[in-house]
C-alpha positions in Angstrom: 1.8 38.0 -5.5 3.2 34.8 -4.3 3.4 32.1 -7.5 1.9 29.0 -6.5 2.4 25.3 -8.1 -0.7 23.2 -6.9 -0.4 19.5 -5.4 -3.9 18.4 -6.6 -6.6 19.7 -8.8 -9.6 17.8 -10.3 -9.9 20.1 -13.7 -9.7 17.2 -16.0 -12.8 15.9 -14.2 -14.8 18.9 -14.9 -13.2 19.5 -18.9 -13.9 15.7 -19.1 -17.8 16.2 -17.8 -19.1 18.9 -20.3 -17.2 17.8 -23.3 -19.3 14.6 -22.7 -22.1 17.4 -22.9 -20.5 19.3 -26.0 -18.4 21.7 -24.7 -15.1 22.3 -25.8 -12.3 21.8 -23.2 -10.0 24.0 -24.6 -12.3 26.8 -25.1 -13.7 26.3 -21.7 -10.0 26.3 -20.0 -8.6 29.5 -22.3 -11.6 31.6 -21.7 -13.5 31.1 -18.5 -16.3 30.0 -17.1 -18.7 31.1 -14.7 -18.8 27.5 -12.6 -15.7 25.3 -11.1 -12.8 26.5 -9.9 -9.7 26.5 -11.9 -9.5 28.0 -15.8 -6.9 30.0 -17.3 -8.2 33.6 -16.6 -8.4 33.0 -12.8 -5.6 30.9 -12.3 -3.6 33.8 -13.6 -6.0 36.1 -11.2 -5.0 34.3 -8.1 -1.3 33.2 -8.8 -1.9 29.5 -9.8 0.9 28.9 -11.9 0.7 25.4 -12.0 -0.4 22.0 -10.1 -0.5 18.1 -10.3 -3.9 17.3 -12.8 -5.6 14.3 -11.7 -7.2 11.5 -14.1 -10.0 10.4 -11.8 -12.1 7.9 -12.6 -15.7 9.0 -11.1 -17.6 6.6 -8.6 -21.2 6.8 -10.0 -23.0 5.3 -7.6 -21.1 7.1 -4.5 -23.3 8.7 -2.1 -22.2 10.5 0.5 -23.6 9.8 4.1 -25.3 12.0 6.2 -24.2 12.8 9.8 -26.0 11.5 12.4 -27.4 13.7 15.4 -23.8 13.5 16.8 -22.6 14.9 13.9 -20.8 11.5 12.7 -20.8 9.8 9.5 -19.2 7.1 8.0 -20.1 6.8 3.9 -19.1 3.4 2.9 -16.8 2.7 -0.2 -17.8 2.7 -3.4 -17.4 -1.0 -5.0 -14.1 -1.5 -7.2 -14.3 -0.3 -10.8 -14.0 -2.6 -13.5 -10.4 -2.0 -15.5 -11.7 -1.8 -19.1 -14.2 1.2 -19.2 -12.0 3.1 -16.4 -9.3 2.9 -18.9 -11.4 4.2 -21.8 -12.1 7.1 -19.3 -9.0 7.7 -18.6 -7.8 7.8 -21.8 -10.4 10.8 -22.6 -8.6 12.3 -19.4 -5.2 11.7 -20.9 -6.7 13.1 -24.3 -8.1 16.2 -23.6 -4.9 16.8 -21.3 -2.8 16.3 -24.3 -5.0 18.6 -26.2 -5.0 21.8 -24.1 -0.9 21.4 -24.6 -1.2 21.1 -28.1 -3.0 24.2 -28.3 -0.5 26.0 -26.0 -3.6 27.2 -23.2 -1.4 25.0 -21.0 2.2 23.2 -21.0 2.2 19.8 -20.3 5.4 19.0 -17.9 7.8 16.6 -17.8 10.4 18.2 -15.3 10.8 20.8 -13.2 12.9 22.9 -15.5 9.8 23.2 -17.9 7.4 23.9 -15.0 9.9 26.9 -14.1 9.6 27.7 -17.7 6.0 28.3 -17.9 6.4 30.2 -14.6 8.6 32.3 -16.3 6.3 32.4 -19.4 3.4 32.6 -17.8 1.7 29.3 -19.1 0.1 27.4 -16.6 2.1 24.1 -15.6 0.5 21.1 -15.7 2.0 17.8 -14.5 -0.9 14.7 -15.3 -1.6 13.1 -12.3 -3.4 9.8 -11.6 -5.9 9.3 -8.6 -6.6 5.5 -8.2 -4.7 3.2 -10.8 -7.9 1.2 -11.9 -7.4 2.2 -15.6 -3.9 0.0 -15.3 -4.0 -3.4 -14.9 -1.5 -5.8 -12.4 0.5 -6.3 -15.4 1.4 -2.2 -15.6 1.7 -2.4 -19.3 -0.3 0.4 -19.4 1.5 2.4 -16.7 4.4 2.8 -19.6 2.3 4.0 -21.9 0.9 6.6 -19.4 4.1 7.6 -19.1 5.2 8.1 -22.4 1.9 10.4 -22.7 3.1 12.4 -19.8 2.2 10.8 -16.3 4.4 11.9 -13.6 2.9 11.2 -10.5 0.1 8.8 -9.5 -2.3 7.7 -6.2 -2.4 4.1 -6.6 -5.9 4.4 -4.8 -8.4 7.0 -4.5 -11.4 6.5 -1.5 -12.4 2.6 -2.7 -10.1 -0.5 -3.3 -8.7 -1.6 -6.4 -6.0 -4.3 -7.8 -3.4 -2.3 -6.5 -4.2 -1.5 -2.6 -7.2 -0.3 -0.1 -8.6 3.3 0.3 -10.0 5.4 3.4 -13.3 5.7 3.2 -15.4 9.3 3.8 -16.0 8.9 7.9 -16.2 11.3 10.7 -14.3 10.7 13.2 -12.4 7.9 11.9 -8.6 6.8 12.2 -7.0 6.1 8.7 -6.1 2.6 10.3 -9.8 1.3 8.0 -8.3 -1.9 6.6 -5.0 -3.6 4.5 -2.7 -1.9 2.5 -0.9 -2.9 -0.7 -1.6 -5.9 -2.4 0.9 -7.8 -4.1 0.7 -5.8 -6.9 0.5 -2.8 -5.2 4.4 -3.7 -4.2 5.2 -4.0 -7.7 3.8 -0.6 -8.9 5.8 0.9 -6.4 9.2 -0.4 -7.6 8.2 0.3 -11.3 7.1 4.1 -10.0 10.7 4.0 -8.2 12.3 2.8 -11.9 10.2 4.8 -14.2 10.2 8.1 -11.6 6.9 8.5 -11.1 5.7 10.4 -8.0 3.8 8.3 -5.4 1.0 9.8 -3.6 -0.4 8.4 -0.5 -3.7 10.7 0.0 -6.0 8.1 -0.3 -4.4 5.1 1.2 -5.2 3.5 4.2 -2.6 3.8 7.0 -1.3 0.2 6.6 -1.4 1.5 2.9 1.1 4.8 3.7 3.8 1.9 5.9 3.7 -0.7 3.0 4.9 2.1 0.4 7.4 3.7 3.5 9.2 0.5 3.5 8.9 0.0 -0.3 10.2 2.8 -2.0 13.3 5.1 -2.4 11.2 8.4 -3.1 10.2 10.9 -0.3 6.5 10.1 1.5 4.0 12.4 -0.4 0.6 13.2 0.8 -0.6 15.4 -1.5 -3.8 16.8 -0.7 -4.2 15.6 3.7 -4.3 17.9 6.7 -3.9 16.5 10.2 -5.9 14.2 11.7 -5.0 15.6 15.6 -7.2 18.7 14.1 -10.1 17.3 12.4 -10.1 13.6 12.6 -11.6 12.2 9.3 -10.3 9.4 8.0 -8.7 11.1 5.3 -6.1 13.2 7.2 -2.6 12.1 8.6 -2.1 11.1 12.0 0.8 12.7 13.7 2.7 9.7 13.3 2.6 9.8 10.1 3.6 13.3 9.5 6.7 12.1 11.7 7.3 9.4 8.7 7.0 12.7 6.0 9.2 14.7 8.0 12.5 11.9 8.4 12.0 11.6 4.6 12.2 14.7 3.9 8.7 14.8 1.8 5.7 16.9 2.0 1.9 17.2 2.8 0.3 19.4 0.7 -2.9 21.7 2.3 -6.5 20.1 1.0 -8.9 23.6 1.1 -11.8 21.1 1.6 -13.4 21.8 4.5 -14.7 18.6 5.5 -10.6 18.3 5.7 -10.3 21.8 7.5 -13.4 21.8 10.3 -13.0 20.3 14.0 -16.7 19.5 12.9 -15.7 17.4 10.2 -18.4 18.7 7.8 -18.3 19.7 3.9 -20.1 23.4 4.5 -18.4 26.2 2.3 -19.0 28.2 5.9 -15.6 27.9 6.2 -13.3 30.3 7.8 -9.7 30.7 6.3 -8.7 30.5 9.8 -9.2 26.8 9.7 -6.9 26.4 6.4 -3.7 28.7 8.6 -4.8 26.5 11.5 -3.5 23.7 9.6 -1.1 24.9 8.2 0.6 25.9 11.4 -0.2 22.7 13.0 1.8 20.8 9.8 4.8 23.1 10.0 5.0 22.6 13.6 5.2 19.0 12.9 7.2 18.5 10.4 9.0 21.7 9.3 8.8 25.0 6.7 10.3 22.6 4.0 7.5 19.9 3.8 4.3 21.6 3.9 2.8 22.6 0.4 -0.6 23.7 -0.9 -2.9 20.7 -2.6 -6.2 22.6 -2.7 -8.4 20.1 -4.7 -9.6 22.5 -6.6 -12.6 21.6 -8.8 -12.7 18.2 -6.4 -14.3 19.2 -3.3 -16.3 22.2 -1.3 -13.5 24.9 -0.2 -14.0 28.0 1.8 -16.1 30.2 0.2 -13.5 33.3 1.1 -11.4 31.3 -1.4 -14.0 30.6 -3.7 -12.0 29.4 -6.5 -8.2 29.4 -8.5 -8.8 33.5 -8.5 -8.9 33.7 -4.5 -5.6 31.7 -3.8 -3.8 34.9 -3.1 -6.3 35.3 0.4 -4.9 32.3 1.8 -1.3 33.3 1.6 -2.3 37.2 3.1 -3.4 35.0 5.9 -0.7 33.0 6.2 1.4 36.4 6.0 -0.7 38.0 8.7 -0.1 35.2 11.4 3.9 35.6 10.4 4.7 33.8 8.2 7.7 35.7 5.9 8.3 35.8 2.4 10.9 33.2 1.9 8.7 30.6 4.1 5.9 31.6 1.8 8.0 30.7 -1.4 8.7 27.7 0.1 4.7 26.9 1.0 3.5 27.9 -2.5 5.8 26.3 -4.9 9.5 25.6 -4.0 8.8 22.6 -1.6 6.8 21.0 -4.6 9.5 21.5 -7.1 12.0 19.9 -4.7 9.7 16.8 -4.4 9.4 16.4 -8.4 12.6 17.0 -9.2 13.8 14.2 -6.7 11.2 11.9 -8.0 11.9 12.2 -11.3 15.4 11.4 -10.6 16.4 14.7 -11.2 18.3 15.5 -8.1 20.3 13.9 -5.7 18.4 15.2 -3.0 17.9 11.6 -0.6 16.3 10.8 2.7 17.8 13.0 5.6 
């Protein structure tokens, strides 16, 4: 069984949704449940060592639009979040994160020598991710205080606009070219990321969005959880132009498993095939190499195949992956390694640069 660390997960989102309904997070995560898709029990079933953990503050009122009888659809963005009660959510996030350490169901990380740790230990890894920055304000303050509670990697957008930058929205077909990029601001959290060493994501980002932080910062170009626009052409995938810009610096584009992501259709139908995941896959390593293609399966975040199901049937993708060809040491590099080299030269923890 291939060990695999996880670009993006939306776990906290669900632990954060029923504790608001009186369950217990840590409970829920140790012991299982029957809905979702990533708890301890399965995560161990289907190899899921680890992953990035996102604070996500939820879009109430976002409703997604139905395709029209050509199949297209274009759902508009949800209006910008206001910074106070997105911060009290995010704390909860933060909280409940920082409880499931404390009661050892899951290590919190900080580097990659304590996500190999856990590995070794068999302790699921998290790393606390943030999706869309609304909960810190222009002054980033609050960004060190995130950080001293364990953040280690952020999107400064998710699929609307904040202080910060401009998101894609949920459109079929649609280039990622939807609007501006970084704000003033948006520059600024960029070179504090690049001081504090925190991870920059650019999954959510317009295209403009992906150049401004190219130009901006000394970290390799992360896309955690996009497949390839040339294959299905939402707005959320990456243009082969852009997978071009993650290939020079050397960074990676993790695999999203949902399948409005993964069909030529463009649709969210768990009818999925895994053939479409290794048919993204292939086209990404074709692009931009064996070393810069990860897995970012939004678990718990979106619809995935239903051959996958959830964390326990990770282990199906990689048989396919194996059955098309791909050998063990590409495979190590597809499930974890190539994430581990990303953090670790993020967090200043390598001299690995920009080839």
């Amino acid at each position: 069984m291939q060990s695999v660390f996880d670009g993006h997960n939306d776990v906290l989102l669900r632990l954060w949704n029923h504790a608001r309904e009186g369950a217990d997070p840590v409970a829920e995560f140790r012991d299982g449940i029957s809905t979702g898709h990533i708890d301890a029990p399965r995560a161990k079933a289907g190899g899921l060592a680890g992953g990035l953990c996102a604070i996500y503050i939820p879009s109430g009122n976002l409703v997604f639009a139905d395709p029209d009888r050509n199949g297209h659809y274009a759902t508009p963005l949800s209006p910008p979040l206001e910074r106070a009660p997105s911060l009290d959510t995010a704390l909860e996030m933060a909280a409940i994160a920082l409880r499931l350490d404390r009661a050892g169901v899951w290590k919190l990380c900080r580097s990659t020598a304590e996500i190999r740790d856990c590995m070794e230990k068999g302790v699921f890894a998290a790393v606390m991710h943030m999706e869309g920055c609304e909960a810190i304000g222009a002054d980033l303050v609050a960004l060190e205080t995130f950080y001293a509670a364990g953040l280690r990697s952020l999107g400064p957008v998710w699929s609307r606009n904040n202080v910060f930058a401009h998101g894609v929205p949920f459109a079929y077909p649609s280039s990622p070219d939807t609007g501006p990029g970084l704000t003033d601001a948006g520059f600024a959290l960029v070179r504090e990321c690049n001081r504090l060493g925190i991870l920059i994501d650019l999954a959510h980002i317009t295209e403009k969005g992906f150049w401004d932080v190219a130009k901006t910062s000394d970290q390799p170009l992360v896309a955690s959880h996009s497949n390839a626009h040339a294959l299905t052409p939402v707005a959320r995938n990456l243009t082969d132009k852009q997978l071009d810009a993650i290939k020079e610096s050397r960074g990676i584009v993790g695999l999203n498993y949902a399948t409005a992501m993964l069909r030529e259709d463009g649709r969210s139908d768990a009818n999925t095939a895994i053939e479409a995941m290794v048919r993204h896959v292939d086209h990404l390593v074709r692009r931009v190499g064996i070393d810069c293609v990860g897995l970012g399966s939004d678990f718990d975040g979106a619809t995935i195949p239903e051959e996958i199901g959830d964390a326990a049937g990770n282990q199906k993708l990689i048989a396919a992956l194996r059955n098309v060809g791909y050998g063990e040491a590409d495979l190590v590099k597809l499930c974890r390694e190539n994430w581990l080299r990303i953090l670790a030269s993020a967090w200043g923890e390598s001299s690995a640069s920009r080839a």
